[in-house]
DOTITOR-530418 format. One record per atom (N, C-alpha, C, O): x, y, z. Coordinates in steps of 0.05 Angstrom, whole numbers, plus 5000, padded with zeros to 4 digits. Atoms other than C-alpha are relative to their C-alpha. Example, Ala and Ser with C-alpha at 12.3 -4.5 7.8 and 13.67 -1.06 7.14 Angstrom:
501849765000/524649105156/501850245000/503950245013/498449764999/527349795143/498550225014/499550445018/
# end
This chain:
502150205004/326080354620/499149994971/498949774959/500250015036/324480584543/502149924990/502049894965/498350155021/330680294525/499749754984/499849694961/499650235010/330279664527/496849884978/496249644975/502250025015/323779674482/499850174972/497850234958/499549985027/326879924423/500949824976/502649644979/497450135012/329379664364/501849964986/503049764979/496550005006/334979854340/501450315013/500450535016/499549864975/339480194381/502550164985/502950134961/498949785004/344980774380/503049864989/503949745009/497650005010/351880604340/501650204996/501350354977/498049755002/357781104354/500649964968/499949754958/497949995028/361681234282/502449855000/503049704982/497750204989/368180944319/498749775011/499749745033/500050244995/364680264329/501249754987/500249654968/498050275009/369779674318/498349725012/498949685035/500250144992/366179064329/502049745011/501749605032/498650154994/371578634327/501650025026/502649825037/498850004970/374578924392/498149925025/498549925049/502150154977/368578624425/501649745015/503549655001/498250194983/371578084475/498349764999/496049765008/501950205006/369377354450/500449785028/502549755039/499550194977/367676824510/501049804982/500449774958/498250185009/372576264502/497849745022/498549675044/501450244998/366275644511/501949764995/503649734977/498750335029/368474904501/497949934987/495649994991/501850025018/365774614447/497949735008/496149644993/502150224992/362074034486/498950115021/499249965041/501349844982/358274524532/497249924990/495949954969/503350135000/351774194548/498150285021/498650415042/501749764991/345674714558/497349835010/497049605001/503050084985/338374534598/497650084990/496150264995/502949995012/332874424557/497249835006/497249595011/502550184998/325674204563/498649814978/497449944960/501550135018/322673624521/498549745018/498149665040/501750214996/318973084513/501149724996/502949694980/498350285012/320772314511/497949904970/495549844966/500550135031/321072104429/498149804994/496349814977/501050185000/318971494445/500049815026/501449855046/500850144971/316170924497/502649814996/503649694976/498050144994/321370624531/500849865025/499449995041/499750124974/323870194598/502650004995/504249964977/497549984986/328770304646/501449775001/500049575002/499150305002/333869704646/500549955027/501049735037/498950064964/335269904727/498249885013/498649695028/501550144977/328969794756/496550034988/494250074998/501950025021/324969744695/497050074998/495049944994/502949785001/319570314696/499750064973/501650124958/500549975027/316370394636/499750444995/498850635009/500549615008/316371214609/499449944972/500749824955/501349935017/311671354563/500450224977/501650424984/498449855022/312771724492/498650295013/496550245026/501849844990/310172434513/500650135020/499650355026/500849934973/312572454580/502250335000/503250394978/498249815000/316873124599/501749945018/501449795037/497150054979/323973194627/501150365003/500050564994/497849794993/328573754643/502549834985/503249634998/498450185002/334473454595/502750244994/503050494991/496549815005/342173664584/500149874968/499649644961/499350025021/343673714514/502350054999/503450215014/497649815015/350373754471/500149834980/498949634973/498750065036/353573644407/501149785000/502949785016/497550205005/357072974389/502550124981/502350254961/497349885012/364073124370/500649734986/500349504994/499650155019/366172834307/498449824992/499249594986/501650225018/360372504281/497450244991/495950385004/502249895020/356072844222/499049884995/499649654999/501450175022/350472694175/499450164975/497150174969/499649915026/351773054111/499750325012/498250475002/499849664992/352873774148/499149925020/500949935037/501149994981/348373614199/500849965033/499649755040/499650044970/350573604275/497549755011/495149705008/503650174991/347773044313/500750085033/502950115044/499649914976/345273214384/499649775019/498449575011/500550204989/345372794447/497850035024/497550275025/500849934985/340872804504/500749805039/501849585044/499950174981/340872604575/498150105015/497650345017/502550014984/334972464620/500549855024/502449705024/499950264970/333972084698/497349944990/495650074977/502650234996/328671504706/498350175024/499050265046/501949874973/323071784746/499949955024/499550125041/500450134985/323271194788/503649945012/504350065033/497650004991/330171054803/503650184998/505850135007/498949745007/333271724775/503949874993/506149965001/497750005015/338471314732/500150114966/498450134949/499949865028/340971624672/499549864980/500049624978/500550155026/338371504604/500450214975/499350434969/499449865021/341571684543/498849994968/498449774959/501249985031/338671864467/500650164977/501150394984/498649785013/340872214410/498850054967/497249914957/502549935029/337972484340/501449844987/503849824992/499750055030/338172104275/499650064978/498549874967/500649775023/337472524220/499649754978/497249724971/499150245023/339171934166/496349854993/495449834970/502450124999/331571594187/497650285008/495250295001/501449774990/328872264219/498549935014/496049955013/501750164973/327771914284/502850055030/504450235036/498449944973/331571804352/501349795001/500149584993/497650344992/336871244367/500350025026/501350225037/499550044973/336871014435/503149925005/504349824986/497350024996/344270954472/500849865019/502249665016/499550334976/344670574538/498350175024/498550415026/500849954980/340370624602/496549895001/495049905021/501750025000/334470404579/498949804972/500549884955/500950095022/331469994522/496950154982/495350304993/502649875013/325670184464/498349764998/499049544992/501550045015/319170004456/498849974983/499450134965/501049915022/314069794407/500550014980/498850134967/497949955030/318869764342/499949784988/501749714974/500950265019/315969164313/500450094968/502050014951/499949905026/314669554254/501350124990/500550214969/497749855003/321269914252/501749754994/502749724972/498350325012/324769214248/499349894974/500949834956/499950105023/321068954199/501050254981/502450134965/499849835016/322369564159/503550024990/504650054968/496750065000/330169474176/500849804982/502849804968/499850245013/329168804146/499049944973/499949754959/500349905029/326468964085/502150114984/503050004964/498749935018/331069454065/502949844998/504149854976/497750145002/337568984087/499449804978/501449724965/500550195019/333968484041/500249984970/500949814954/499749915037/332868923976/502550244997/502450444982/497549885002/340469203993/501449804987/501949834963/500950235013/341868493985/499949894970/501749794957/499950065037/339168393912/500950314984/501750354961/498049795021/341769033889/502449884992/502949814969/497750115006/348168783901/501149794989/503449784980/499550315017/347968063876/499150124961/500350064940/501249895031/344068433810/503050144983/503850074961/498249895008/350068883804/502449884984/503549954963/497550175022/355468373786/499249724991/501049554987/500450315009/351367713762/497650124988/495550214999/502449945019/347367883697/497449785000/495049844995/501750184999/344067283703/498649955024/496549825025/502650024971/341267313773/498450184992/496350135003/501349705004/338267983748/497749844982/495449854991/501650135019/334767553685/497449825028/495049865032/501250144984/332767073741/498050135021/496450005034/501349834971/329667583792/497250064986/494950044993/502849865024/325267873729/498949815003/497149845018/502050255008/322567133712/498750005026/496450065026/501550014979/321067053787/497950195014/496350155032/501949864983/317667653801/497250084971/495050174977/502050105020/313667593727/497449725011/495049695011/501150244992/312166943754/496650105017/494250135010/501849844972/308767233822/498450144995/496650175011/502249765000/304967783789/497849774982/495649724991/501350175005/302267293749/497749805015/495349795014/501550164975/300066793802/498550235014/496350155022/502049884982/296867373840/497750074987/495550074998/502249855013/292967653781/497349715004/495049745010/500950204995/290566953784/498149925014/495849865008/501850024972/287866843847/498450254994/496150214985/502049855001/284967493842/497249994989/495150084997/502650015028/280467333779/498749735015/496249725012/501450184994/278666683815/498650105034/497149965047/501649864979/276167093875/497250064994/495149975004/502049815004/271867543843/498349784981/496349904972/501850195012/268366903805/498849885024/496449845021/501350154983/267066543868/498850275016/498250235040/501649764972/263967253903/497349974963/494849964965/502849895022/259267323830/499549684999/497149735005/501450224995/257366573833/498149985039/495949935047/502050044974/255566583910/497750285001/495550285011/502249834990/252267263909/499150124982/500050344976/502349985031/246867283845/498650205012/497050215031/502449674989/244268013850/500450054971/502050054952/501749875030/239468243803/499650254998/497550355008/499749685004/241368993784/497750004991/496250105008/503049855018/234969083737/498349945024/497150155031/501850004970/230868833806/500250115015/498350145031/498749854977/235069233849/498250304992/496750445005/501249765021/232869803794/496950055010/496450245023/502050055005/226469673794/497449925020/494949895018/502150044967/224169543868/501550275005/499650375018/499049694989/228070283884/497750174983/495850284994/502849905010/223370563828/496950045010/495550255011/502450044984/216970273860/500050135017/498150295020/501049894977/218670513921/500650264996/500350395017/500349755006/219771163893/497150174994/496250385002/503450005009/212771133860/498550005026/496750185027/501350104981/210270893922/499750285017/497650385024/499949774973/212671503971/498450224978/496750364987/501849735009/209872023918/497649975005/496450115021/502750034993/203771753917/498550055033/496350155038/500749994985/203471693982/500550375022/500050445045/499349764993/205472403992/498050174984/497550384995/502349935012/200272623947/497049975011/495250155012/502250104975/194972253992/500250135011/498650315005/499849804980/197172654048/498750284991/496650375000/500549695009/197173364008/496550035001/495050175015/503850024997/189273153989/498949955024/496650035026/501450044976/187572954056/499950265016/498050375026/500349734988/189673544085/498150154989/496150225001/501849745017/186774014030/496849965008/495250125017/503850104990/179573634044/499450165024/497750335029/500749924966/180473744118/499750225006/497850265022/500449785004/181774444111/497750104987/496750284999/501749945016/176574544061/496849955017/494850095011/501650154983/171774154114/499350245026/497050335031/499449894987/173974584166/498550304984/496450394994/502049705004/171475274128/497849954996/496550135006/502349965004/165075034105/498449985025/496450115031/502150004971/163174754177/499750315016/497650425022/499349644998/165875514200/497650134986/495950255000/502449855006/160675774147/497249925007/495450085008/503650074993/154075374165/499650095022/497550215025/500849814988/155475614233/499150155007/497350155023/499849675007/156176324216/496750034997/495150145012/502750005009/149876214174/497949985016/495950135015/502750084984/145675884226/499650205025/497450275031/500649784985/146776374278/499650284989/498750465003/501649715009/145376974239/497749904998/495950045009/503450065010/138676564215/498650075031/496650205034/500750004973/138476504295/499450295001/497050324996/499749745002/139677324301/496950084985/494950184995/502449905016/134677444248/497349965008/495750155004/501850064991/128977054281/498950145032/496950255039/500549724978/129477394347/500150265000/499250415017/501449674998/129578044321/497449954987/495950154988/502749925010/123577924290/498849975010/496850115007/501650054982/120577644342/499750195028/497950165044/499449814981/123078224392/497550224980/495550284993/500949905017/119878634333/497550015008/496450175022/503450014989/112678284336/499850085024/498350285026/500749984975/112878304410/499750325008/498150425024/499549684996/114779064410/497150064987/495350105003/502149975012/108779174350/497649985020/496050165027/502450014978/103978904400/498950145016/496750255022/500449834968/105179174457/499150324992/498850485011/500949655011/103179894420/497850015015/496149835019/503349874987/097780374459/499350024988/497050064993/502249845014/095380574403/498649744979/497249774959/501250215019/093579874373/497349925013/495749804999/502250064992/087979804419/497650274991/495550325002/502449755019/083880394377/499949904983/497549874976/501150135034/084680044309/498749745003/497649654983/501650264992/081779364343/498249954996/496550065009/503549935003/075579154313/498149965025/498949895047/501550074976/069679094356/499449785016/499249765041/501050245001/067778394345/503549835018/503449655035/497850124987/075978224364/499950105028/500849945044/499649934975/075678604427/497149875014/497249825038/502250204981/068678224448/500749755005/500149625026/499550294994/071577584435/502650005015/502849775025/497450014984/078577694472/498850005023/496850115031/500450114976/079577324535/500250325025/500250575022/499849774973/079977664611/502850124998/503550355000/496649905001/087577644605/501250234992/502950385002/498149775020/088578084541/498650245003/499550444992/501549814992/083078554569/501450165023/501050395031/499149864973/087078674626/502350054994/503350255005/496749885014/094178724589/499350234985/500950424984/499749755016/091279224544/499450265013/500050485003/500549824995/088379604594/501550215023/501150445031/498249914988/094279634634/501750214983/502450424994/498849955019/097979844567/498350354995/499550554985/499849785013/093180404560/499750215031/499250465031/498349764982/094880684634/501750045001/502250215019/498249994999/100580654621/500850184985/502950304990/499649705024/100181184561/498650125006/499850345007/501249784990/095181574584/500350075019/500950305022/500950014968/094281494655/496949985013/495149994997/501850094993/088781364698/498150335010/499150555007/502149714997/082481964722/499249825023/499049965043/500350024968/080781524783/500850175024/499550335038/498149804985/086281804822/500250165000/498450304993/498849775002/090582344831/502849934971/505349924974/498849995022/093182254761/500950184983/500850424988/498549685013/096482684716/497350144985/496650384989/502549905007/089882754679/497150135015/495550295004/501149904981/085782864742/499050235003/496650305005/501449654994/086183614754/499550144968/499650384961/501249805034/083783724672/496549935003/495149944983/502650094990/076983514703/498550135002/499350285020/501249774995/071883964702/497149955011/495549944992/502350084997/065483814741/497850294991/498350524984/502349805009/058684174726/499950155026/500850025045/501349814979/056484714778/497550004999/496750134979/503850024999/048184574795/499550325008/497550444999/501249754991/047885234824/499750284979/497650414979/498549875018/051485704769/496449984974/494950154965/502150015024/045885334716/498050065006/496950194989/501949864982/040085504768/499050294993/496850394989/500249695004/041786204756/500050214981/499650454981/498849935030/043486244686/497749834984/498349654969/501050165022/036886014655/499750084979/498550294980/501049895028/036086134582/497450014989/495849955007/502250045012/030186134539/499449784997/500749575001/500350355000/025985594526/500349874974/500449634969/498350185028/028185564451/502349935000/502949704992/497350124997/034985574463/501049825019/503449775018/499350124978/034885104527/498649724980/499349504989/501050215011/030884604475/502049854986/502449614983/497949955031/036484724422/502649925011/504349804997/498550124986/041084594474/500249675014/502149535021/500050244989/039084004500/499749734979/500049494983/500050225015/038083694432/502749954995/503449714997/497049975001/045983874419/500849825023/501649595019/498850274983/047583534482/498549745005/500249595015/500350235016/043582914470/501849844985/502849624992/498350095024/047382804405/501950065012/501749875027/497450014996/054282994431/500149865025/502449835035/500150354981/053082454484/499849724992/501349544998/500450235019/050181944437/502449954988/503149714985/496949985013/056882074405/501949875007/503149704995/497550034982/061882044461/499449685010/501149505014/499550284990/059081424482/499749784986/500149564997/499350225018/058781024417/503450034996/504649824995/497550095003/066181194408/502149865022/504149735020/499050094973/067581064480/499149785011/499349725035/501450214987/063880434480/501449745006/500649585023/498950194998/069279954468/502050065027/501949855040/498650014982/074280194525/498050005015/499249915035/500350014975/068980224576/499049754999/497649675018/500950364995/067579484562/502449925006/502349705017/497650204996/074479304569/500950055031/501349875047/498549924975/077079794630/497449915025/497749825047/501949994983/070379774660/499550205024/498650165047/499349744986/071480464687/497550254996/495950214978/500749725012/068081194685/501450154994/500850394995/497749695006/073881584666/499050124972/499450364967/500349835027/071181694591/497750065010/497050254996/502549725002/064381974617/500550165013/499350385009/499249704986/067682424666/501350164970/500750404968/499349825026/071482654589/496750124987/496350334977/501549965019/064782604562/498450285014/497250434998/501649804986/061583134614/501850254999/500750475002/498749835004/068583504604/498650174981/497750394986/501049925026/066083584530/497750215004/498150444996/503249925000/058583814545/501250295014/501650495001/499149674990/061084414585/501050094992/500450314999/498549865016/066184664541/497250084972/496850304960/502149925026/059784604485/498550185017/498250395004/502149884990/055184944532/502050425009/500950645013/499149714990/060385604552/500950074971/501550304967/500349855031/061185624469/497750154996/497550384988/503249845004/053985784469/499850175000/497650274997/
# end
């Protein structure tokens, strides 16, 4: 199996080619090839047209005794599709085309005829040129003539196209310019319109910005005052005359404000059990002298007179006794100093 996928293969030393045994072919041995038809052509039997292109299975061979300067010419043979008569064709080397032979006729060769007819024409005046000096003189004048007459017509062409069609290059110039002018400009417009709009676009962005921080700013300050207010301990620095004239309302907000930091002595408040009442019986039993019970009683006098000018504004507002229950706290803490 690796043999045959070599390539080049084993030569003994005693190899004589020439004792190789030559097949004795004839020399018009036609072989089976595949092509295509040259050209469009009809059948003359039963006149089906075959198209240039089409494919055959054809028999080829050699014509015997007819060259074209070395060249072999080959022949072919084909059947009609339609009535599977033979049609014969064969190379032309001379045109480097195909010559049809019998079975069929060609197509289409309009322009192969005239072409035939041309050159039989200027074969023709070669040959008359060759032996008659004077037809040769004569052929020159006539075809001087001709170039002549054509240049002719030509120049009277191109006058009747520039009389009918008056175009003004410097206008032609000169409206392309404009509208050159024209599109910059107008592309320049654009660039500024945009730039504005953009430009439009951030400042409205910043007054925004601006107005809601101004916004921001105003409610904290106003969270601020409202907070300031509300202080327990602003109802101590209050003058007198403001806390007489304030309505029922702010009398009752502040005095919620200041149970709310202290707490209340009504109740059972946190302040409540720091309460300390007097004992009647205790002082009964514990009388002092009558200087020091004088001396005492002027002391508590004044540290009453006291407690209740400083205590005079909350018990107008709460309308409570919780600061004289403090104020009786007081007197007994002065009286067990004694």
């Amino acid at each position: 199996m690796s043999e045959r996928k070599v390539l080049n293969k084993y030569y003994p030393p005693d190899f004589d080619p020439a004792k190789i045994p030559k097949l004795k072919l004839p020399k018009d041995r036609q072989y089976v090839v595949r092509l295509m038809a040259p050209f469009n052509m009809r059948c003359k039997t039963c006149g089906e047209y075959i198209y240039k292109g089409k494919k055959f299975n054809a028999r080829k061979e050699t014509v015997q005794n007819e060259l074209y300067m070395g060249l072999p010419i080959f022949r072919f043979y084909i059947k009609c599709t339609r009535c599977l008569a033979e049609i014969t064709f064969k190379t032309d080397p001379e045109n480097t085309d195909y010559a049809m032979e019998h079975g069929a006729t060609r197509n289409f060769q309009a322009e192969k005829l005239i072409e035939e007819e041309e050159k039989k024409i200027q074969q023709e005046r070669e040959d008359e040129e060759l032996n008659n000096p004077m037809k040769v003189l004569e052929n020159r004048t006539k075809d001087s003539k001709m170039e002549m007459e054509v240049l002719e017509n030509l120049q009277e062409l191109k006058e009747l196209n520039q009389r009918q069609a008056t175009v003004d290059f410097e206008g032609m110039i000169d409206q392309y310019r404009e509208l050159e002018r024209r599109e910059r400009e107008k592309a320049q417009e654009e660039d500024e319109r945009e730039t504005k709009e953009m430009l439009d676009r951030v400042l409205v962005k910043r007054l925004r910005d601006s107005d809601s921080d101004s916004d921001e700013e105003k409610q904290n300050t106003k969270k601020r005052t409202t907070n300031t207010a509300d202080k327990p301990t602003d109802i101590l620095t209050t003058d007198k005359s403001a806390v007489a004239q304030g309505s029922l309302s702010g009398g009752v907000k502040k005095a919620e404000t200041w149970e709310r930091s202290v707490g209340s002595l009504s109740g059972k408040g946190s302040l409540g059990s720091l309460v300390v009442r007097k004992k009647p019986a205790a002082a009964a039993v514990n009388k002092p002298s009558e200087g020091t019970s004088a001396t005492t009683s002027q002391t508590d006098s004044k540290a009453s007179a006291g407690l209740s000018a400083a205590t005079k504004p909350t018990s107008t507002q709460n309308g409570s006794s919780s600061l004289s229950l403090l104020g009786a706290y007081s007197d007994s803490d002065s009286n067990d100093s004694e």
